[in-house]
Structure formats: structure tokens, C-alpha cells
N, C-alpha and C positions, 0 to 999 in steps of 0.2 A: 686910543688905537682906532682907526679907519676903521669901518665899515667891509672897505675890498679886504685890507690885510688880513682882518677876521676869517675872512671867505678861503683865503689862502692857505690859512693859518690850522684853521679847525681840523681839518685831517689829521696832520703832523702831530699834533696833540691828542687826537684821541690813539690814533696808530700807536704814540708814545706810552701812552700810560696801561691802555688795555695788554701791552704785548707781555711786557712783565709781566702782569696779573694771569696771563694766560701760562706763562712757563709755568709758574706757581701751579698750575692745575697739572699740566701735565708731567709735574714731578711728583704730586700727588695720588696719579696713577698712568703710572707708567705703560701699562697694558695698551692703551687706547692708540702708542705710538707702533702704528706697522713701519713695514718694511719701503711702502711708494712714498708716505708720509714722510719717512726720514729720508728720502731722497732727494724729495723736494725743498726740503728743510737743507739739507747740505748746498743745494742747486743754486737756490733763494743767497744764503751767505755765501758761496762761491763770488757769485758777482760783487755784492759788497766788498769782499776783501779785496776782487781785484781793481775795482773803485781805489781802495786804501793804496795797493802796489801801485798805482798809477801815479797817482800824487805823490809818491814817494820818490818813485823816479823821478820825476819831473819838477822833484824836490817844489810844488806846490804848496801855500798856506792850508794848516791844518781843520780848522774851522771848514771853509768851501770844500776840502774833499769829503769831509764826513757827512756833511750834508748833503753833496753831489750824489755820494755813492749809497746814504739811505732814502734818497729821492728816485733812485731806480729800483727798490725792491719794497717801499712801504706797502705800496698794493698788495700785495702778494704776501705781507705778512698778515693781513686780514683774514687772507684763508682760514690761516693757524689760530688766529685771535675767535675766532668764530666757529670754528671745530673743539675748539676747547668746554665753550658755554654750553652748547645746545647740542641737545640729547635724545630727542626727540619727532619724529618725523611731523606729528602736528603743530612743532612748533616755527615750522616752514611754513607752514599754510597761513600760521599768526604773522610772519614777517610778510608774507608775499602778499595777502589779498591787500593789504593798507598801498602798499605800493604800486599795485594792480591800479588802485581804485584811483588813485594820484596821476598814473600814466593814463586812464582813461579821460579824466578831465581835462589832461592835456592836451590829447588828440581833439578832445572836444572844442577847445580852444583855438587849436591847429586850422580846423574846419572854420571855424567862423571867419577867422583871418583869411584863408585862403579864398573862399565864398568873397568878403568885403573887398579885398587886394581887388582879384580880378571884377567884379562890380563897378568897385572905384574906376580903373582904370579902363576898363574896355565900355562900360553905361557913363557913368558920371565925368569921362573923359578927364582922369586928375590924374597927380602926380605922386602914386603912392611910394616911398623910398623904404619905410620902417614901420611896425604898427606894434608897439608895446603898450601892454597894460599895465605893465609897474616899472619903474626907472632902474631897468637890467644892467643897462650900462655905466649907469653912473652909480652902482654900487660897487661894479668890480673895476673898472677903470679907476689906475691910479692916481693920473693926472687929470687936471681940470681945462682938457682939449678936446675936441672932438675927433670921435674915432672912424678910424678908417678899416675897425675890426668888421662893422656891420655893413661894409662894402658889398656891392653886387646882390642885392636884394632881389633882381629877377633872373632869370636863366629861360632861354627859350619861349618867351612870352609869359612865364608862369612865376607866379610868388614864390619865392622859398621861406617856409614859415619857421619862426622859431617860437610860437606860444609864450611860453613861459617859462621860458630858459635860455643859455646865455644865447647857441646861434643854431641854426639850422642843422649841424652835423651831429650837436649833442641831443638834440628832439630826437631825431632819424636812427641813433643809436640808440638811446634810452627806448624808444619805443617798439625797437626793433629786437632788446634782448627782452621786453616783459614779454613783446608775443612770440618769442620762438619757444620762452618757458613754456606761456601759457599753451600754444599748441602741442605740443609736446604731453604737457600735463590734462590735457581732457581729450574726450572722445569725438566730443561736437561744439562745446564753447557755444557763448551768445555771441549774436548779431551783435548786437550794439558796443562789445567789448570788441572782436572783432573789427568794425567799421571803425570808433575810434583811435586804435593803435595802428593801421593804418592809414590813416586819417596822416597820425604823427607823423611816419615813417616815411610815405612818398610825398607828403609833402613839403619834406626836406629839399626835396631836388638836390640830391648829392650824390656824386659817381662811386664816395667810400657806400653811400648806405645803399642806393638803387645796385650796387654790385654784390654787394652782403645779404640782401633782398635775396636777390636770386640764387643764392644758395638755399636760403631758410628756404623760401616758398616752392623751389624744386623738391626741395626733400619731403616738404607738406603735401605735396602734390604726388607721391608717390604714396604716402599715406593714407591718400584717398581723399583729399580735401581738390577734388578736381576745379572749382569755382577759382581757387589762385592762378590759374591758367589766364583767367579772363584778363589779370593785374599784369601778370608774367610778360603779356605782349607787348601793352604799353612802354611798361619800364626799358623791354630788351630792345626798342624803337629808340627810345632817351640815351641807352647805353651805346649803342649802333653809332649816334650821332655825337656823345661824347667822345668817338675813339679816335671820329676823323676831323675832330673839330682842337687844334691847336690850342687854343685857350683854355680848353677844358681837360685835356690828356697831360697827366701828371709825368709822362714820360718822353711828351715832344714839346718840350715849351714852344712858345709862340715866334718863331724870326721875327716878327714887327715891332717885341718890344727893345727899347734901346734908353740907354743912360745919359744923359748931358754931361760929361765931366765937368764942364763950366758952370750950369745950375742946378744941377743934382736931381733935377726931375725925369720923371718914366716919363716915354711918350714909343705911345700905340695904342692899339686898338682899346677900345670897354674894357675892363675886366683884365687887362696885361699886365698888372700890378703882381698879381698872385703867383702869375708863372712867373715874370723878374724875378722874384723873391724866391722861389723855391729854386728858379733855375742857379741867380747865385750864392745861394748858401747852400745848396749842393756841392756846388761846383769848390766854394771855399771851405767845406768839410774834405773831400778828397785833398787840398793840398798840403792840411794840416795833420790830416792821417799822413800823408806820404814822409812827412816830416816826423813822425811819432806810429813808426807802424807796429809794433808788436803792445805796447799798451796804452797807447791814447798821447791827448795831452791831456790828461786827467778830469776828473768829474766836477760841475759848476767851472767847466773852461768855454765851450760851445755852446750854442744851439738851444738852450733854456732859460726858464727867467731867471734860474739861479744864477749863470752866466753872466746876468745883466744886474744882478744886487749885487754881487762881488765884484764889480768890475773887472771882468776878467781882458788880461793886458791883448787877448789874440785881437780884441775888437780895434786895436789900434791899427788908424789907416794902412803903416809903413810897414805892420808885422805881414799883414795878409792882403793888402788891399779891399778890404770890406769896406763898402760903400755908406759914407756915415748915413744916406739915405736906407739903408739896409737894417744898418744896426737902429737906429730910429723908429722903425716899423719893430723891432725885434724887441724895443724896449714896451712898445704897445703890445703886441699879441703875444710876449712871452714866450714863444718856441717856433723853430722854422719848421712846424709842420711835417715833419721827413723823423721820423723816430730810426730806422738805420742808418742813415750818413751821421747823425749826431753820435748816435753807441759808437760809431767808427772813427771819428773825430776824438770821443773825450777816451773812452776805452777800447782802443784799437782793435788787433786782432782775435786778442787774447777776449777782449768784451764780449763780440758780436759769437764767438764760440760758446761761452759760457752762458751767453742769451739765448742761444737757439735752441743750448741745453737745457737751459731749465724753461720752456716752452714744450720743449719736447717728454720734461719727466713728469708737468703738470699734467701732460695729455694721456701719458701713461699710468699716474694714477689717477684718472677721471677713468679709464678704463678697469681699470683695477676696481675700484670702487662700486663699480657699473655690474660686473661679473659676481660679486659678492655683495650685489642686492635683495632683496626677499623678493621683491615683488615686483611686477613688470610696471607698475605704475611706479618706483623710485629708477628702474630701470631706463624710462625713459626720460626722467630728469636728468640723467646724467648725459644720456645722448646729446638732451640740449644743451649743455655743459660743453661738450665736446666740439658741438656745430659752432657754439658762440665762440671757442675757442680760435674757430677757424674767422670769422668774423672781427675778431681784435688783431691776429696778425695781417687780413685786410687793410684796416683803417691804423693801421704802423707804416704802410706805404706814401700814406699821403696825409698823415695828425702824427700829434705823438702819441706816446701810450697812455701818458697819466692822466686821463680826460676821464675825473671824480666822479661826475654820476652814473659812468658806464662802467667801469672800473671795478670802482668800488664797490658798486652793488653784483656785479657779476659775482665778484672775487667773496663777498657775504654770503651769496647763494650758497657756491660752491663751498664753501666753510663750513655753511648750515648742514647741509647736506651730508658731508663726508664725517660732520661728527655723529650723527644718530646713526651712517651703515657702518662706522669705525664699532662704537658701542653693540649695534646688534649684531654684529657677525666676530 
């Protein structure tokens, strides 16, 4: 087996095996299940089954829908897997400083690249494209071509770094949910813990994370952490010029970029590739909702790598006109980036309803669980629960949702958590 498939693969399998073992607990004691818990539990299998009704309708192969439709709720059964085990509130503090200490080396990493990037390029006048310390790409890259995944390596004169991981959006995110914990969970925090999670997180140069930024650090800022002010400006200057700058607005693609039907190549400006892509696989989600609007054209049909193992027939030119340049990029980065037009695509109306539910009943018992804290210090780990919460349906606008090390670690947090205020209240 690959190397990448591993990479792919390893979630699915522990998701698989821990979840049963988790029912087992909590059939063992039943008490631990409330009433938001089981909400969220019905909320979670809502969407699966209608995953299952979709394929049904659409009399889809049995394999690709089942896999489709526990491909949109494996996250999330983490929660449960993880509320089950731990019982304890210092056993949070066991999970998180290791992880802590992980995202601090990264940022630390982060900085040196960025420092070297611009050095390189503005002293030593070279030509920096990419700066990895371990061969990132070529573990998860499935083919033996070069990617066009590590595209657009500067923005506005500036590096966008990805340290030690796969690109820019997942540094910017992962570093961005340890420090809203970590602010959130201390009074005053270090400098240097401080400096490098930021470090991580702006120098992403990313409009999902410098936007998700400005939530967390407005609300640090009313906390009394008045210094994020000084960061606040910069970023809302980068955001300012995101919004009027066409290549970078995930809402006005670019008019310049255009398609050869003759040679299949983009031609426009830098960086036009991104919005091509988003603009037409947007655009080719809406026709295939229109054609499947109350439940999809079922799950592993669109928009995912799953889509692209199963060959799913919509990618055929004559079905939709999707551009075999299109689906070619799609067979490389494995999702169009756009997490609602895909839910609307494979699980139509019925999906995006039952998604928005069970977003909204996670939030409800993050709230619940919050209120029936002992202490104002789990009290406000929950808040940061809540704020991050708001920060994943951010970066659903323009990534998809299943992006493993923000995800998944969120969603472990959050499981850690609610099993020790499940037990003590």
C-alpha cells in the first residue's frame, strides 16, 4: 500500500474501529447520555441516512453511497468516540499540551521560512517557489507528476508558508484553533507560545484564515488582550484588498480567466486558475442540483476524491460539460474547495437542511455543556468551542469541511471535553 493511501486511509480506520468500542461504553452506562448528546447523535445519522435515500433514489452503486455518506459525518462521530473514553478534566490538559507543543514548532518553522522566503527573494534576489523540509508532496500525491496543488506560493509580495504541513490553509487553521483554545484557557499565556501560533496563522496569507483571525482576535481583544489590535490592522488592510481584488474574492471570480476549447488550457492573469476552478465547479454543481433538487445525485457523485475513485459517470463531458481540464485538477486536489455547492449537488435540499441542522445542534450543545460547567475556566473552553465553531463554517465557504488536522482535532477537543462535564454534572 502507498505511503499517500495510508495518509488517506488512517482516519477511516481508526473512526471504524474506535466507534463500536465507544457504543460498547455507552451502553455500559447509559446515564452519561443527555439529552443535546442524543440530539446530536440523531442529527450526525440524519445526514447519513439521507446520504443512503439519495443513492437510493438515484438507484446509485451500493458501495460509493455508503462510503459517500460516512465520508460526511466520520468527523463528527469523533466527538462521541472521544466523550466516551475520557473522564476527566486533566486528561485535556494531557492531550493538549503535546499538541500545543507540536503547533508551537510549527509556527517556529513557519517564521524561519517566511524570514528565508522574503530574504531569498528581496536580498539574495532568487526565485523562491516552495521551501519544504520533508518531501510533503510526494507523500500525499498520488501520481508521479507535478503538482499544481502548491500553486501561487506568494500573494502580495509576501510568502505564504506552509512549515510542515500539507499547504498554507491547513498551518493557518491548525494554528489558529490551538490559539483560540490556548487563549481562551489562560489568563496571560507566553510570548513565545503566543509569537509562534501566530507566527503560523498570518503567515498563511489566507482570506479563509486572516477572516477567521479576525473573529478569534476581536473577541481576545475585548478580553483585554488589547496588543492583538496592533495584528488586527494589518490583516483588516490584506482583507480590504482581498475583497476588491478579483483573483482573490471567492465570490467575484476573475472575468480574465477564459478556456481554449481547442487546447484545454486557462489563460489569464497569475493565479486565475483557482477562481476558473471554483467558478466552474460551482457553476456545474448548480446544474446538477437543478437536475436532482430535493435529494442530490447522491454521495461519492461530485465534488470529492471520493467522486474521483468511483468514477463517478457526472464527470463525463456529454453529461455536464465539465471540463476534462477541470476534472484533471479535481483528480489532483481531491475536492472543489466549495463544501455547500457539493452538499447541494450530491445531497440536495434535503442535505444542506439536515447540515445546517446538525451544525446548529452541535452549537446547541456546546452551549449546553458550557452552562453546566463547574468552573469558569472549562466555561470558557467551551466558548472557544463555540467561536471555532464559527470559524469551520467560515472555511466551508471556500475548502471543504474534511480537512484532518483541523477537524479532527477540533472535533477530539470537543469530545474530550463534553465527556468529563457529561460525568461531573
Amino acid at each position: 500500500m502507498r505511503l499517500s493511501i495510508l495518509f488517506h486511509r488512517i482516519d477511516v480506520f481508526t473512526i471504524g474501529i474506535l466507534f463500536p468500542l465507544s457504543l460498547i461504553e455507552y451502553y455500559k452506562n447509559k446515564g452519561i447520555i443527555n439529552r443535546p448528546f442524543l440530539i446530536l447523535l440523531i442529527s450526525v445519522f440524519g445526514v447519513f441516512f439521507s446520504g443512503l435515500m439519495s443513492g437510493a433514489v438515484n438507484n446509485n452503486p451500493l458501495l460509493p453511497t455508503i462510503h459517500g455518506s460516512f465520508d460526511y459525518i466520520k468527523y463528527f462521530l469523533v466527538i462521541f468516540i472521544y466523550a466516551a473514553f475520557f473522564r476527566e478534566q486533566d486528561e485535556f490538559v494531557k492531550v493538549f499540551r503535546p499538541l500545543l507543543i507540536v503547533a508551537i514548532f510549527i509556527g517556529v518553522i513557519a517564521f524561519i521560512q517566511e524570514a528565508w522566503a522574503m530574504y531569498s527573494r528581496y536580498i539574495l534576489k532568487e526565485n523562491i517557489q516552495n521551501i519544504f523540509y520533508i518531501e510533503i508532496p510526494k507523500i500525499f500525491q498520488q501520481r508521479d507528476r507535478q503538482s499544481t496543488f502548491f500553486a501561487n506560493s506568494w500573494r502580495f509580495g509576501m510568502y505564504r508558508v506552509s512549515s510542515l504541513m500539507l499547504n498554507h490553509n491547513y498551518l493557518g487553521l491548525y494554528c489558529l484553533l490551538i490559539f483560540n483554545v490556548y487563549s481562551f484557557a489562560t489568563k496571560r499565556g507566553k510570548f513565545i507560545v503566543f509569537f509562534s501560533l501566530l507566527s503560523g496563522t498570518l503567515g498563511s496569507f489566507s482570506r479563509i484564515v486572516y477572516t477567521s483571525f479576525t473573529l478569534v482576535a476581536g473577541l481576545q481583544i475585548l478580553r483585554g488582550r488589547k496588543w492583538l489590535i496592533l495584528l488586527l490592522i494589518p490583516v483588516a488592510v490584506f482583507l480590504f484588498e482581498f475583497s476588491f481584488n478579483s483573483e482573490q474574492n471567492l465570490l467575484k471570480p476573475t472575468k480574465s480567466v477564459e478556456l481554449s476549447k481547442n487546447t484545454g488550457e486557462i489563460a489569464g492573469e497569475e493565479g486565475s486558475i483557482d477562481s476558473f476552478y471554483r467558478k466552474h465547479t460551482r457553476e456545474k454543481a448548480i446544474e446538477i442540483w437543478k437536475d436532482h433538487v430535493i435529494w442530490g445525485a447522491g454521495p461519492s457523485m461530485y465534488g470529492g476524491a471520493l467522486s474521483v475513485k468511483y468514477n463517478s459517470p457526472l464527470y463525463d463531458y456529454k453529461a455536464y460539460n465539465i471540463m476534462p481540464l477541470v476534472v484533471l485538477f479535481l483528480k489532483e486536489w481531491g475536492t472543489i474547495d466549495q463544501f455547500w455547492p457539493q452538499v447541494l449537488a450530491e445531497l440536495g435540499i434535503v442535505g444542506i437542511i439536515l447540515f445546517v441542522w446538525l451544525f446548529v445542534s452541535l452549537t446547541i450543545m456546546l452551549f449546553s455543556f458550557r452552562n453546566k460547567a463547574a468552573s469558569q475556566e472549562v466555561k470558557n473552553l467551551f466558548t472557544a468551542f463555540i467561536v471555532y465553531m464559527v470559524v469551520i463554517l467560515v472555511y466551508t465557504f471556500g475548502l471543504t469541511l474534511n480537512l484532518t488536522p483541523i477537524l479532527f482535532t477540533c472535533f477530539a477537543f470537543i469530545g474530550i471535553a463534553s465527556g468529563f462535564v457529561i460525568r461531573s454534572s
